[in-house]
N, C-alpha and C positions, 0 to 999 in steps of 0.2 A: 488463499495465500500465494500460490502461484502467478496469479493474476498481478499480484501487486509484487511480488518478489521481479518478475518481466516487466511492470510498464518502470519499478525503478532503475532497474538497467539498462533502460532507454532514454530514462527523465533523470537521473541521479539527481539533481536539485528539486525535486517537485516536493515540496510540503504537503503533509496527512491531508490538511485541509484543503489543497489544493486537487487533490489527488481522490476525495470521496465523492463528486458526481461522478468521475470514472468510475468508481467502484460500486457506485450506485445504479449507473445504467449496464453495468457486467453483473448485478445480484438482478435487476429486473427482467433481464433478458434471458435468463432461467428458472426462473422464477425461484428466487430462495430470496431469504431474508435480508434488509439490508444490514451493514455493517458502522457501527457508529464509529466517530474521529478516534476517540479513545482506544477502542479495541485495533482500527488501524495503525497506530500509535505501536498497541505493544505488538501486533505483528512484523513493524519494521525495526522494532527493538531484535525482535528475537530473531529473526533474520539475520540483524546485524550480529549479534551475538554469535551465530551460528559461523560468522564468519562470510556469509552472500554479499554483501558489499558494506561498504565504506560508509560511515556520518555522512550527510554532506558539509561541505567545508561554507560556513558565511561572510 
């Protein structure tokens, strides 16, 4: 969650889909499991909910 909470405060417009072979090659480079678009989805929901940042604007 962190990982991706950081690369969107870097990328603020990057799409889930956009944004899962990042997340893909930062789950294989530790080896844990990968993480599908869906579940990235609601991580940057809930993020945003949380208040971390902003929709992006299209």
């Amino acid at each position: 969650m962190e990982f991706i909470l950081e690369f969107r405060k870097k990328c603020p417009q990057i799409a889930k889909e956009e944004l899962k072979p990042f997340v893909n090659r930062f789950c294989e480079k530790r080896g844990i499991r990968k993480v599908s678009k869906l579940r990235i989805g609601k991580i940057i929901r809930y993020l945003k909910d949380k208040g971390e940042f902003e929709w992006r604007q299209e």
